[in-house]
Every structure is written in C-alpha cells, then in structure tokens.
C-alpha positions, 0 to 999 in steps of 0.5 A: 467530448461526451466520453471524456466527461463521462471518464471524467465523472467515473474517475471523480465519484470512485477514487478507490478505483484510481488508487487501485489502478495506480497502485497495480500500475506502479506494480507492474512499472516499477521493474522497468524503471528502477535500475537507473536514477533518472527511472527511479525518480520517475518511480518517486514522482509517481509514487508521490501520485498515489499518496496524492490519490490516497489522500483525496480517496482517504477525504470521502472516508469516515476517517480525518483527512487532516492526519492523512495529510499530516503524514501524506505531505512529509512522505512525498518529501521523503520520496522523493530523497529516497529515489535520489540517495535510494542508498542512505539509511536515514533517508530510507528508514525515515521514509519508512516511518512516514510512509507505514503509518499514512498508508496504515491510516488510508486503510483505516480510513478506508476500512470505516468506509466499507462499514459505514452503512449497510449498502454495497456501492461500486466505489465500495467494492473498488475500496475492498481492492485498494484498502488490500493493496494499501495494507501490503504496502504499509507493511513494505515500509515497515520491513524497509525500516526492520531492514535498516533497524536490523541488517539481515533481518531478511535472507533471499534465496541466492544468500542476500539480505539487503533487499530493494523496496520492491524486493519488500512489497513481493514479501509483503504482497505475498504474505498477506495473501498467504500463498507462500511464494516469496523468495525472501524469508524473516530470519531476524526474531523481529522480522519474523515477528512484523510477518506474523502480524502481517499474516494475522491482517490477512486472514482477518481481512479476508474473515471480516471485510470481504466476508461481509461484502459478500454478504451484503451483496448477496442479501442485497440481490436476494 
C-alpha cells in the first residue's frame, strides 16, 4: 500500500513525466492498433488521455490553462470523429487545426516552465522530454492539414502521397531531431516550407532549452 501512494505521489508531483511516458507509449502502441476501426478507436481514447495529461501538466505552468482548454476540449472531440471516419477530409483537417495550436500551446507553456527560475527540479528536466515530443506532434498536425489543404504535398519512397497520421509523426519526429531518416519527403512548396520551420524549432530547441538545462545543472553541481 505504501508503494502505491508513494507512485501515486510520484506520478501526482511530476506530470511531465506521465505526458512523456503516454506520449512514447502511444508511439510504440500505435502500430499494433491502427489497422483495424475497433483499434483506432482504441488509439482515439488514448490519444484523448494525453490531451487530458497535457492539460493537467500545462495547469502547473506559467502558461493560461484556460486557452489549453479552449482547444484541449474540442480536439478530444474531433479525435474521436478522426478515429471513426479517419477517411473524412473535413474531419481530419479540423482536427488538425485544433489539435496543432493545443499542443504548440503545451510546449509554450512548458517552455516558460523550464525558464522560470534559475533551478533545475526533476519534473523540469521530465519537461525538457516532453515539451520535445509535443513539438513533433504539433507539427504532425500541421502536415496532416498541409496534406488535406495540398494533396501530394508529401511523396513516400514506394510512390505514395497520402500518409496516415503516424506516417506524419515519423516525419516530423525525425525532422525535428535532424537525423534524416524519414521515408517520406515535402515535395509540395508549402510543405517544404512547414519542414524547414520545423528544422529551424529543432535546432534552436536544442541551442537554447537543453543548452541551458545543462548549464544550470552543472552550475548547480559545481
């Protein structure tokens, strides 16, 4: 019993923690549900969990939950609509437009977080991860909607170019880190404009937030 409130304690006082364990655990799940309707429902009501998460770790930021929920609340709708008629356009680039902003908002808000004050705290360095990951999935959205908005905009390796929301999160993931491994290219002028921008967050991610988390962790220890 003491172990589970001592979990219980963990989980409550480190919420980016449990949005970066339910991001990176909906990762991995995904492939193993999304071929069927029944799993991708499975996959909506789980992705509705990490906006929930989202906003709750958004509420001990600098940042206005309200706004999160102001978004929050209608993409868990639209999620849902996206896992039942995952073919509808409309559906999909309305749930693109709410879900990119909420998320873009999370890691604002998560950003501010991390630059609060001059102390390096564990939730802190669990918000270095998941601001990261909410990043890359912001801008997954904003290529499903460039895909509805401009068909072809993005040309897989076997000739494709309509691509599955997670098809999108592999391209964003890996350009956002830069390692260049994606299967799938922005061939659109629009698209490749959304990619460079994407790069751009990257790099300075890395520059600016984990540069400076590192700092104030090694002054700290000195």
């Amino acid at each position: 019993m003491r172990d589970v409130n001592e979990t219980a304690r963990i989980l409550r006082t480190h919420p980016s923690a449990v949005l970066l364990a339910a991001q990176l655990v909906t990762v991995l799940a995904y492939p193993f549900f999304d071929a069927t309707a029944a799993g991708r429902a499975v996959i909506g009501v789980v992705q509705m969990g990490v906006v929930l998460i989202a906003l709750w770790a958004v509420r001990r930021t600098p940042a206005l939950s309200w706004v999160g929920l102001v978004f929050g609340a209608p993409a868990m709708v639209f999620t849902v609509l996206e896992a039942v008629h995952p073919g509808s356009d409309a559906v999909v680039l309305v749930s693109a437009l709410l879900h990119a902003p909420f998320y873009f908002y999370v890691s604002y808000g998560m950003i501010r977080y991390l630059f609060h004050d001059e102390r390096v705290t564990r939730d802190e360095l669990y918000a270095t991860g998941a601001a990261f990951t909410v990043v890359a999935w912001g801008f997954a959205y904003v290529y499903a909607a460039a895909q509805v908005l401009w068909p072809g905009s993005f040309l897989g390796v076997e000739g494709t170019d309509q691509h599955t929301w997670f098809e999108l999160l592999f391209l964003s993931f890996t350009t956002l880190t830069s390692v260049g491994l994606s299967d799938i290219v922005p061939v659109g002028q629009h698209a490749r404009s959304l990619v460079m921008v994407e790069q751009v967050a990257g790099v300075l991610y890395i520059a600016l937030v984990v540069a400076r988390m590192v700092g104030l962790t090694v002054t700290r220890a000195r």
